[in-house]
N, C-alpha and C positions, 0 to 999 in steps of 0.2 A: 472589486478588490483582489480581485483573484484568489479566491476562499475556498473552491471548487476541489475534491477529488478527482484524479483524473488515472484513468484504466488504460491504456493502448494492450492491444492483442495481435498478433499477425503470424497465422498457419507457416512451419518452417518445414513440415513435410514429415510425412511416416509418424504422425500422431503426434507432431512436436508443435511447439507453439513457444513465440517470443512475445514477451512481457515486460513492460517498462510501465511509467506512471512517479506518482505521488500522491500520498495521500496526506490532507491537512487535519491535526490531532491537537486535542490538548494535552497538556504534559501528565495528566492520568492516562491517557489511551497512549502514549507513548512504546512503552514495556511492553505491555500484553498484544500488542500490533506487533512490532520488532519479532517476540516469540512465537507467533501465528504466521507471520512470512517466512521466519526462518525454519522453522519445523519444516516445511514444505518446499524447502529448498530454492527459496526466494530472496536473493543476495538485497540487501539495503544500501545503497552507496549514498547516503547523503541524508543527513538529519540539520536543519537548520530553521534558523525564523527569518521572514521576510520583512518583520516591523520592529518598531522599539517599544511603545507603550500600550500596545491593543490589549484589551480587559475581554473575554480570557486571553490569557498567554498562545498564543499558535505555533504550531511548529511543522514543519514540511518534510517530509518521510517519504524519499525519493525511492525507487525498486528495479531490479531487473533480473531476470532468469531468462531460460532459454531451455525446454524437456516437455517432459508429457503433458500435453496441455488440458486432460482432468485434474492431473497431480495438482497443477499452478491455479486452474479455477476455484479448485477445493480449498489453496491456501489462499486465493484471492478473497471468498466467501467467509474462509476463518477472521481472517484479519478482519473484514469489514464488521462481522460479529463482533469484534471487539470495540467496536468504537459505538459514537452515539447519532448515527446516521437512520435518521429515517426509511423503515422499510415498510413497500406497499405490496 
């Protein structure tokens, strides 16, 4: 269904790193994701849902930056803290 979080990363040189993705949230994990990317200088360009009646509600939380690529990991890790994504 294409339900999947999705990370891209790719070295821009002299400790930079470009960052794009989406991540799929429910409308609690919305906010506190939004404020966890953007503390870290992780611009959002697209917040939307892909279905009309799925139980939960989903919504797709699209991102992109381009800087230091610990700054970006750190807020990619924030973010993901905020949601309800199993960690091993």
């Amino acid at each position: 269904m294409g339900v999947a979080i999705a990370i891209n990363i790719q070295p821009t040189g002299g400790g930079k790193a470009a960052i794009t993705g989406d991540f799929v949230l429910t409308a609690d994990e919305v906010n506190p994701v939004i404020l966890a990317l953007r503390t870290h200088g992780i611009e959002v360009t697209a917040l939307h849902s892909h279905m009309l009646d799925e139980q939960p509600r989903l919504f797709f939380m699209h991102f992109w930056a381009n800087d230091d690529a610990v700054k970006l990991a750190e807020g990619l890790r924030a973010a993901l803290d905020k949601t309800a994504s199993t960690k091993s």
